[in-house]
GUZA-159302 format. One line per 5 residues: number of its first residue (from 1); their letters; for each residue z, y, x of N, C-alpha, C. Coordinates in Angstrom, 3 decimals, padded with zeros to 6 digits. Atoms other than C-alpha are relative to their C-alpha. Example, Ala and Ser with C-alpha at 12.3 -4.5 7.8 and 13.67 -1.06 7.14 Angstrom:
# residues 2
1	as	000.000 -001.190 000.890 007.800 -004.500 012.300 000.000 001.200 000.900  -000.060 -001.190 -000.820 007.140 -001.060 013.670 000.730 001.090 -000.770 .
//
This chain:
# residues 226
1	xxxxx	000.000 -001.197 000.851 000.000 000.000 000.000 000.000 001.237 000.880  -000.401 -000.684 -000.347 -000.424 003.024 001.129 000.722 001.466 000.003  -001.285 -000.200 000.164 001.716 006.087 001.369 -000.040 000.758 -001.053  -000.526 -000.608 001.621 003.270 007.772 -001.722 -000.174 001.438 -000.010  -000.048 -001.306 -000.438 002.109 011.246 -002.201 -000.084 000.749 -001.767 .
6	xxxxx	000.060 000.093 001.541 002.694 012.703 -005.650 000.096 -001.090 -001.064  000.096 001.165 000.324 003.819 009.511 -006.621 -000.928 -001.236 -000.414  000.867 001.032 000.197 000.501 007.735 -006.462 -000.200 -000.529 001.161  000.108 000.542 -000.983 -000.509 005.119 -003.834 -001.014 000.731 000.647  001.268 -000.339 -000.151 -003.160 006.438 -001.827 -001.025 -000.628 001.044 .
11	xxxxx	000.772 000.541 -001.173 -006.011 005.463 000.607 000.845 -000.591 000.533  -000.727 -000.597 -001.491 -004.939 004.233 003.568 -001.686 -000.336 000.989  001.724 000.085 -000.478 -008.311 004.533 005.541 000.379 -000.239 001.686  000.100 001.297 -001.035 -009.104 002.114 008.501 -000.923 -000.726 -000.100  001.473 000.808 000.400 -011.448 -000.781 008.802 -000.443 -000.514 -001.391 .
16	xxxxx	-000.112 000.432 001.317 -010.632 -001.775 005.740 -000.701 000.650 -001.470  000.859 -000.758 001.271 -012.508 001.059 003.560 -001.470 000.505 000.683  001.322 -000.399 000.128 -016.100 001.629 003.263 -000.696 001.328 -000.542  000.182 -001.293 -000.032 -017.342 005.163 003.193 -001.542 000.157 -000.784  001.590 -000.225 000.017 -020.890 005.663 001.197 -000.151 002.054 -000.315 .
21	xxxxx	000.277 -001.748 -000.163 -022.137 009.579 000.993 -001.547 -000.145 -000.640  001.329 -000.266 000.455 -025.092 010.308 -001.120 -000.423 001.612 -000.844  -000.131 -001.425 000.396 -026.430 013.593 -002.413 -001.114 000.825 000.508  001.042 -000.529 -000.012 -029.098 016.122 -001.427 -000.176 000.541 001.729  000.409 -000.632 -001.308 -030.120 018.367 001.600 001.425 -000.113 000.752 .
26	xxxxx	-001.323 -000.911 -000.802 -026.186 020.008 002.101 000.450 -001.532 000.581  -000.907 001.425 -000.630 -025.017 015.798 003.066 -001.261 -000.732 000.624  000.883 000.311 -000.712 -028.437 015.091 004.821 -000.190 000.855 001.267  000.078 -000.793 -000.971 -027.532 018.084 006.958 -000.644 001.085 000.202  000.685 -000.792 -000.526 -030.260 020.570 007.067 001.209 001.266 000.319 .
31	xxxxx	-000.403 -001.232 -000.878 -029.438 023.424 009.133 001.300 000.047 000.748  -001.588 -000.150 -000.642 -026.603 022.155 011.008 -000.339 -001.485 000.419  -000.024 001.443 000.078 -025.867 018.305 010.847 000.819 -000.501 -001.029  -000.957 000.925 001.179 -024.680 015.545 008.211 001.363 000.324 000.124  -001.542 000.175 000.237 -021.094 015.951 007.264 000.526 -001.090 000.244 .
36	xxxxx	-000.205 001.053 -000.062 -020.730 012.742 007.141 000.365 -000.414 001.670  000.015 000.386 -001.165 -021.294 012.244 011.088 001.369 000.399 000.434  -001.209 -000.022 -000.269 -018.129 014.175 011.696 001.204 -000.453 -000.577  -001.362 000.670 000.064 -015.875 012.700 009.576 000.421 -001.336 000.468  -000.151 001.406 -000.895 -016.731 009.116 011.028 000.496 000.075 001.324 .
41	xxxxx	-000.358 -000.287 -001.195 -015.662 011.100 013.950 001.438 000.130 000.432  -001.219 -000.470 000.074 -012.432 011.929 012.954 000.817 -001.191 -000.010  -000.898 000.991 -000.149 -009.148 010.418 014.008 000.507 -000.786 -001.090  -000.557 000.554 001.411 -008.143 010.089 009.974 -000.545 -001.505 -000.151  001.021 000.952 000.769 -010.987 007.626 009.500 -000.455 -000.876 001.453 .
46	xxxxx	000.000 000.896 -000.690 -010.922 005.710 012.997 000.004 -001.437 -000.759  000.643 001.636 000.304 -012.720 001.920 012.164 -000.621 -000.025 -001.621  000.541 -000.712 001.544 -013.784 003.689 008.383 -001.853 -000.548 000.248  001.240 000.162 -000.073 -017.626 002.400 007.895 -000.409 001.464 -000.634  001.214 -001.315 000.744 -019.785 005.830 006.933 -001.146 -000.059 -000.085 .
51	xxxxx	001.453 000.139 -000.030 -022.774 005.315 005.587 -000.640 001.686 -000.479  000.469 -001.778 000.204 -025.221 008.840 004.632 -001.590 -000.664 -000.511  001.006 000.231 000.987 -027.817 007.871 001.548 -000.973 000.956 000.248  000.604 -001.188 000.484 -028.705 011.568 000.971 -001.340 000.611 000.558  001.479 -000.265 -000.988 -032.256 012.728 002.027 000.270 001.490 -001.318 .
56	xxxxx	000.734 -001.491 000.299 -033.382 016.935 001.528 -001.106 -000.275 -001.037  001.060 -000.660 001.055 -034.454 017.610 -001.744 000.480 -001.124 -001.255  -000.720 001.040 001.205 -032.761 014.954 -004.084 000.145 000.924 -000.896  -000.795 -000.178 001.111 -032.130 015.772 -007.567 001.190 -000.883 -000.299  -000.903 000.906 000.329 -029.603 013.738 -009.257 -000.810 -001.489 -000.963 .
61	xxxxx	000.691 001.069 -000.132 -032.278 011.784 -010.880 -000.366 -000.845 001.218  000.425 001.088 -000.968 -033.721 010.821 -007.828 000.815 -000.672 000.814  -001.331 000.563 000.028 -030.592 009.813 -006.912 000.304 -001.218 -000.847  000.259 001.094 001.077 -030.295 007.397 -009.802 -001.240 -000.944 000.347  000.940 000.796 -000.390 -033.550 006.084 -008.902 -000.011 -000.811 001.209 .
66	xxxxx	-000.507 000.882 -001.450 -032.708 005.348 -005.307 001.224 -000.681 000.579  -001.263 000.727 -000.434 -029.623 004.112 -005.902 000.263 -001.488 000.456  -000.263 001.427 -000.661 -029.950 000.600 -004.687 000.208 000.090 001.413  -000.390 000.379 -000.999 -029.603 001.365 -001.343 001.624 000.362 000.059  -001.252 -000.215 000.290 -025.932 002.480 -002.285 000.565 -000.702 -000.202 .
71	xxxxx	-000.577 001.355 001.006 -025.395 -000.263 -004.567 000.267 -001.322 000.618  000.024 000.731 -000.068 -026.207 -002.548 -002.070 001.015 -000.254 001.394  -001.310 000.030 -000.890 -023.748 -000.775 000.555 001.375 -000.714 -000.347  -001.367 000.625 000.558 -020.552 -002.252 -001.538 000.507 -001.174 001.153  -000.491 001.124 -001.003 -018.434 -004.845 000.700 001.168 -000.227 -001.261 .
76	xxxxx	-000.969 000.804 000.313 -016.326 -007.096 -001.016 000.839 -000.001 001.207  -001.116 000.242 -001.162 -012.995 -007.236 000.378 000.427 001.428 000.559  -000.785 -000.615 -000.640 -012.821 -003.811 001.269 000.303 001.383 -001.008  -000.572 -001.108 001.286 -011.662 -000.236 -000.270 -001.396 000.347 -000.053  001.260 -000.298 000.139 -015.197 001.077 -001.314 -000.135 001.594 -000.582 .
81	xxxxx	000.162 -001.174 000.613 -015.476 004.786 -001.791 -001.513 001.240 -000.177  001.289 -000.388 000.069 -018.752 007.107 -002.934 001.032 001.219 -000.541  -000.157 -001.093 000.377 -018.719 010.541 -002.338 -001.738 000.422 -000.178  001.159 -000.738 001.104 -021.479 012.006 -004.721 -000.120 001.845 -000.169  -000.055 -001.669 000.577 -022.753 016.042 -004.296 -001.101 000.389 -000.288 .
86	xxxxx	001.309 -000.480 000.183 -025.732 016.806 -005.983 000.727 001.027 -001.002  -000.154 -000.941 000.830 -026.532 019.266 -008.883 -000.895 001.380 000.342  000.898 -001.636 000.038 -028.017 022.496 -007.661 -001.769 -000.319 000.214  001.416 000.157 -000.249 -031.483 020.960 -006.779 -000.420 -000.362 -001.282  000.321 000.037 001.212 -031.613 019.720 -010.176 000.067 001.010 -001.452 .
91	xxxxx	-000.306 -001.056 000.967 -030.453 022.841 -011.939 -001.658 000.903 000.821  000.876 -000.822 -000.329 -032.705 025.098 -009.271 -001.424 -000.791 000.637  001.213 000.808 -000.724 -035.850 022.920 -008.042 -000.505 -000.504 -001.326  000.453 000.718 001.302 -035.873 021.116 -011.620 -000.362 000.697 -001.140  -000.463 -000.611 001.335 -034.574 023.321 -014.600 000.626 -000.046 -000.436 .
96	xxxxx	-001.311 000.616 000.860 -032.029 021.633 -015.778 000.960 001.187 -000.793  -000.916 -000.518 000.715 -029.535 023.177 -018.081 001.104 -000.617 001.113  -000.921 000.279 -001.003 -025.972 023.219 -016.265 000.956 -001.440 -001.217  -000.619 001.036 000.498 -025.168 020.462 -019.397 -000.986 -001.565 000.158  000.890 000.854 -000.157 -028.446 018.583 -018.487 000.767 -000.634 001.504 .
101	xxxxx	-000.354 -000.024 -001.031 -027.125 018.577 -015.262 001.239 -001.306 000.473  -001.294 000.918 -000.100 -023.972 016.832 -015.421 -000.139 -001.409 -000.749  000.057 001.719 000.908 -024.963 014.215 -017.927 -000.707 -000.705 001.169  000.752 001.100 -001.075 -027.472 013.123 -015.215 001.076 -000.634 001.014  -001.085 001.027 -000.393 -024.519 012.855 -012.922 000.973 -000.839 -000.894 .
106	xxxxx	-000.537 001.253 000.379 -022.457 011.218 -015.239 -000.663 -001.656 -000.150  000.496 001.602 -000.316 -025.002 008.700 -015.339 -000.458 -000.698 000.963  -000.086 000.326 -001.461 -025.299 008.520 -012.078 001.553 -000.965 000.078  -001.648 000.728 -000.382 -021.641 007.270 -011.664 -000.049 -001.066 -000.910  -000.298 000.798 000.785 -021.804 005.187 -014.769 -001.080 -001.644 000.635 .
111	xxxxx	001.067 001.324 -000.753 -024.904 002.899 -012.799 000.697 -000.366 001.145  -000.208 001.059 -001.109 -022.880 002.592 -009.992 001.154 -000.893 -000.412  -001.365 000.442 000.917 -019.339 001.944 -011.964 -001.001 -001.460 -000.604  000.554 001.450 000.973 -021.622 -000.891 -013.862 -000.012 -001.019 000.919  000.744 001.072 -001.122 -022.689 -002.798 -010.657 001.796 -000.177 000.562 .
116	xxxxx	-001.518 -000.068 -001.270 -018.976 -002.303 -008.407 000.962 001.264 -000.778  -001.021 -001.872 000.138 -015.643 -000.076 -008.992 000.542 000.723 001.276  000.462 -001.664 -001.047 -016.874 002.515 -006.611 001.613 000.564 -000.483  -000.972 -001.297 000.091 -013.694 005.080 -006.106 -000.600 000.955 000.163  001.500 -000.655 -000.631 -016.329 008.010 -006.318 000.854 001.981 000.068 .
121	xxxxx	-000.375 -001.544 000.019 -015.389 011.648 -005.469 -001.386 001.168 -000.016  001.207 -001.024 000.529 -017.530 014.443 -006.478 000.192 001.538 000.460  -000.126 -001.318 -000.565 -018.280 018.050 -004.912 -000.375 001.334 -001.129  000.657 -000.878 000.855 -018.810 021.272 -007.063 -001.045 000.529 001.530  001.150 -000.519 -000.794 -022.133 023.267 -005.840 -000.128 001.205 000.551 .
126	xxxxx	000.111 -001.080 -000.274 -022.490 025.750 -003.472 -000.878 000.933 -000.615  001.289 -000.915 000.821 -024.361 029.335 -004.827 -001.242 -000.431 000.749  000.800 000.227 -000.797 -027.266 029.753 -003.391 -001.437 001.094 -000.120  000.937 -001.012 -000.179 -030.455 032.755 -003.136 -001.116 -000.235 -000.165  001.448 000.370 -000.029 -033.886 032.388 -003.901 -000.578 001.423 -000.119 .
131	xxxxx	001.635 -001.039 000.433 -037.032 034.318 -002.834 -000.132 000.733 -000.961  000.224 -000.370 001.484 -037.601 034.714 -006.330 -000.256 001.447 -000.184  -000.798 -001.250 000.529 -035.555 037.815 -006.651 001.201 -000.031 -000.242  -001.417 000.063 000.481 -032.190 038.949 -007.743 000.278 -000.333 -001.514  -000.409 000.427 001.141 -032.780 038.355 -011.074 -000.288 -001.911 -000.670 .
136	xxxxx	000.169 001.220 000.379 -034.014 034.796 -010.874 001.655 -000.425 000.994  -001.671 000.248 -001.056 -030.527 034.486 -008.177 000.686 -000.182 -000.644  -000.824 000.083 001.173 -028.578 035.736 -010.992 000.568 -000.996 -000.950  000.179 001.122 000.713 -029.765 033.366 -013.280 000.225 -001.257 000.571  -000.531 001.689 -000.236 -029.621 030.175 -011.081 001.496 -000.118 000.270 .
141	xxxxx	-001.352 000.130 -000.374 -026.507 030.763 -010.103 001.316 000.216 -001.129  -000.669 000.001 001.209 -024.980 031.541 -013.508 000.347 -001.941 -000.655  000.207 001.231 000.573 -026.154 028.185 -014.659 000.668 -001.064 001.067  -001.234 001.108 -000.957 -024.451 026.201 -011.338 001.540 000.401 -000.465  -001.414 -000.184 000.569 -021.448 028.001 -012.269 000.323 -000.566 -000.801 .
146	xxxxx	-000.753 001.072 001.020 -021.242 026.431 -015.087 -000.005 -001.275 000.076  000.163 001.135 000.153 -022.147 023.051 -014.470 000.973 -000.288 001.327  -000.974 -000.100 -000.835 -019.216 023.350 -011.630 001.215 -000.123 -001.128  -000.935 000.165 000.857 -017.171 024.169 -014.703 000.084 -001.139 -000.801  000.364 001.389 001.067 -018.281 021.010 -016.887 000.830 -000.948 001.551 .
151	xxxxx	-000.089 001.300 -000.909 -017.736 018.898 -013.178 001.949 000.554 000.036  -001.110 000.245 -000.328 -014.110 020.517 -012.889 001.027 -000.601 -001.347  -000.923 000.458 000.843 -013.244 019.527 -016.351 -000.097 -001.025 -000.900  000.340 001.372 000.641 -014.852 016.604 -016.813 -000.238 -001.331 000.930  000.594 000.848 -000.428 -015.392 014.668 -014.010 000.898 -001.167 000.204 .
156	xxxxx	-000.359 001.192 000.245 -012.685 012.036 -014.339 -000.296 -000.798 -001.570  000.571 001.007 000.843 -014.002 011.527 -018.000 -001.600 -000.248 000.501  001.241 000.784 -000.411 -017.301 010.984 -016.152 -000.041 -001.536 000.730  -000.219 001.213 -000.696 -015.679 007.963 -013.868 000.653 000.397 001.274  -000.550 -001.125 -001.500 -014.382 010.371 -010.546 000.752 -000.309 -000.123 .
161	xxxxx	-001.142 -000.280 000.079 -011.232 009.967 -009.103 000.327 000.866 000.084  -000.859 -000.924 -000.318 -011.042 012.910 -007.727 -001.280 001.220 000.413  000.963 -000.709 000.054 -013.071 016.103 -007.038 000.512 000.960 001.542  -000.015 -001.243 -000.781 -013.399 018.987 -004.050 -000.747 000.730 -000.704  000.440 -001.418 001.009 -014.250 022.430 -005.040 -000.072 000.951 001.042 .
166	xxxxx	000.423 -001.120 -001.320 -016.303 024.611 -002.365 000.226 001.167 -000.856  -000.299 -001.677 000.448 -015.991 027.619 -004.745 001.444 000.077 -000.973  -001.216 -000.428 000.381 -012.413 027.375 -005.277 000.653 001.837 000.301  -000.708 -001.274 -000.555 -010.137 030.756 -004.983 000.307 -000.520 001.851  000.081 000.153 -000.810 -010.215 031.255 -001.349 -001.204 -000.675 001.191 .
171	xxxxx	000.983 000.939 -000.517 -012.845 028.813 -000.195 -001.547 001.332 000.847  000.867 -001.000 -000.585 -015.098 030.687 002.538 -001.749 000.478 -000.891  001.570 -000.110 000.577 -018.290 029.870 000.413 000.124 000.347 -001.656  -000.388 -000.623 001.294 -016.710 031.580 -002.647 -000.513 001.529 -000.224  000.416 -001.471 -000.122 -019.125 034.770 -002.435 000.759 001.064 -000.992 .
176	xxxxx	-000.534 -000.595 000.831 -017.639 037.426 -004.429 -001.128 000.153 -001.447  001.066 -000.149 000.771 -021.011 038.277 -006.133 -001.430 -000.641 -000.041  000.907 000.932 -000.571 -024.212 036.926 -006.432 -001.584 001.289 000.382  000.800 -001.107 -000.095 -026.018 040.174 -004.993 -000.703 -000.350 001.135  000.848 000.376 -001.182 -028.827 039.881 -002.489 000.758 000.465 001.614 .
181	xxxxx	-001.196 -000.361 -001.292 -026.132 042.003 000.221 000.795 -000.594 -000.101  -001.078 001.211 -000.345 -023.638 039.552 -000.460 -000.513 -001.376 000.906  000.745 001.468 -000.437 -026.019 036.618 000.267 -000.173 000.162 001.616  000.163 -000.460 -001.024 -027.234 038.563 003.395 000.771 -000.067 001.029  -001.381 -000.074 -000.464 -023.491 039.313 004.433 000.158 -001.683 000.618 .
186	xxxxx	-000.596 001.318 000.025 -022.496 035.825 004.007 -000.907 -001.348 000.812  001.413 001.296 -000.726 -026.029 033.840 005.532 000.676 000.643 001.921  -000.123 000.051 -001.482 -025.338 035.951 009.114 001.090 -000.102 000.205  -001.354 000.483 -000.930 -021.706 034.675 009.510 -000.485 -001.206 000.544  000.315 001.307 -000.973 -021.230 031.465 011.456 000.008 -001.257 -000.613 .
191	xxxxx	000.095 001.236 001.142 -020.814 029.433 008.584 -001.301 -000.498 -000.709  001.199 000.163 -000.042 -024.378 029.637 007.453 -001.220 -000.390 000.470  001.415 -000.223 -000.743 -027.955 029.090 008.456 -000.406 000.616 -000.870  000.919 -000.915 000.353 -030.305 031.407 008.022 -001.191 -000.606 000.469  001.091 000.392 -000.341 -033.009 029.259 008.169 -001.339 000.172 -000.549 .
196	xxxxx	000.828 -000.692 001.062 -034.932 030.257 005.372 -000.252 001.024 -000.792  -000.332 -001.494 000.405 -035.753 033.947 004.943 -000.232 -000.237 -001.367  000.094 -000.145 001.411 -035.155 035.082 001.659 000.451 -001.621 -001.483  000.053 000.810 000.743 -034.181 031.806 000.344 001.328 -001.111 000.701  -000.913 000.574 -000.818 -030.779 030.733 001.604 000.679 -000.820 -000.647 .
201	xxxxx	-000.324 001.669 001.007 -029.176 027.382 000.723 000.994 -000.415 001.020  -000.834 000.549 -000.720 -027.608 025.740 003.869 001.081 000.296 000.647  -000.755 -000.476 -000.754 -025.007 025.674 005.833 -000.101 -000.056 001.673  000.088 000.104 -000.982 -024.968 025.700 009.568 001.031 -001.323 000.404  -001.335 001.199 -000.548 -022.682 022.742 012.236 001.044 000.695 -000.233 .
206	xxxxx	-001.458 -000.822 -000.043 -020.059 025.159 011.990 000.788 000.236 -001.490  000.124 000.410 001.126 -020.578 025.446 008.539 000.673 -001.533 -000.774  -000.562 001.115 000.418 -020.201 021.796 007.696 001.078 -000.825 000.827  -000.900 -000.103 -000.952 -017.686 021.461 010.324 001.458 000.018 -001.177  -000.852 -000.310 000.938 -015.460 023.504 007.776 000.142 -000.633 -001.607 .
211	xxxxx	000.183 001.265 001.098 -016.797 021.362 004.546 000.862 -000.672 000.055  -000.417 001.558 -000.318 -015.689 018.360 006.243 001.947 000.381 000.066  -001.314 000.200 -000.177 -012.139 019.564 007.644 000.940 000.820 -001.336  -000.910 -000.620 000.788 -011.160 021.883 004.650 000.290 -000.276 -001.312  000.130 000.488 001.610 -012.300 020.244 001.282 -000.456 -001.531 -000.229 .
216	xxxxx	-000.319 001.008 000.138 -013.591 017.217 001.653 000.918 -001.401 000.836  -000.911 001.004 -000.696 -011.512 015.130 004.207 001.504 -000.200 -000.952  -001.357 000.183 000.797 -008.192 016.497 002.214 -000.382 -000.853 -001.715  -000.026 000.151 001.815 -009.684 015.695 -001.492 -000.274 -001.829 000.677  -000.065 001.312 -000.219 -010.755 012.126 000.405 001.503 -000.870 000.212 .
221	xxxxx	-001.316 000.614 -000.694 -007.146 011.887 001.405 001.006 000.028 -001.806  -000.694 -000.476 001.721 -005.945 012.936 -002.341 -000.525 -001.691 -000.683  000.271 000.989 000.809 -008.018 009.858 -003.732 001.047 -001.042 -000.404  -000.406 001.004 000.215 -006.110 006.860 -005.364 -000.268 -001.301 000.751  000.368 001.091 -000.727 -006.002 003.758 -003.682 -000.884 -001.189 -000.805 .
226	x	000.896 001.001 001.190 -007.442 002.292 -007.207 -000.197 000.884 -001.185 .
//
């Protein structure tokens, strides 16, 4: 068992748990490197298997569609956990409504929940800038907001144990506004890439550096042991 923290058992991570990661560009790395690579790095998760599904440009359908190579990561015998962060490619690349949005992940989780009981943790979505303009910005980013709000207050009735939240109070990637000088501001810190004028999305190594050690390593450490 391991140890008691809010009176639930939790992880205890070692060889014994299996790590899968699936999701879009931000957990495939562009403009920096996979998240994933450093937490397999980390002392927490010494003999932890990490696998990294996610390929640049996923929706959450296509996600669903390619889920067998996920499905087929599972190990009997050991703790099995799926961290799941899509959503904004399917709201901004697709169309989606921010309620279209979430049903797709919920049925995302519900295909893998059918096959194995995945322990699956789920990310809300960073903003994010488009070319476009400020008024198409506006708009996409209205609509992630909300489908952030549906994931923070629904995603254990979706199947989740547990959730991180990049645009919590405080959280560096919590812009204040969603104004083209905010975006600007916020792309040339060190947390960013600026890899794509006018159309900023990623984060930089330094960037997912902070991902890894500030939101998701702790919300991985929050999970239930069942």
């Amino acid at each position: 068992m391991g140890p008691i923290l809010g009176g639930s058992p939790r992880i205890r991570f070692g060889a014994n748990v299996n790590i899968a990661c699936d999701g879009n560009s931000l957990t495939a790395g562009v403009g920096g490197y996979p998240w994933p690579n450093s937490l397999k790095a980390k002392t927490a998760f010494t003999g932890c298997t990490v696998s990294n599904f996610a390929s640049a440009g996923h929706t959450t359908q296509q996600m669903i569609s390619g889920a067998g190579e996920v499905d087929a990561a599972w190990v009997d015998g050991k703790t099995n956990v799926l961290v799941a962060w899509e959503g904004t490619n399917s709201i901004c690349n697709v169309g989606r409504t921010a309620a279209q949005a979430a049903q797709e992940m919920a049925d995302y989780i519900a295909g893998r929940l059918a096959l194995h009981p995945w322990i699956i943790l789920l990310g809300t979505c960073l903003p994010r800038q488009t070319n476009a303009g400020q008024a198409a910005t506006t708009a996409q980013n209205a609509v992630i907001e909300a489908y952030n709000a549906l994931l923070r207050a629904n995603y254990r009735a979706y199947g989740a144990k547990g959730m991180f939240d990049v645009r919590a109070a405080g959280s560096p990637f919590n812009l204040a506004d969603y104004q083209m000088a905010t975006f600007e501001s916020a792309y040339s810190s060190a947390l960013w890439a600026d890899s794509e004028t006018g159309n900023h999305i990623h984060l930089s190594s330094a960037g997912y550096h902070v991902l890894d050690d500030s939101f998701i390593e702790p919300a991985l450490k929050r999970l239930p042991a069942r």
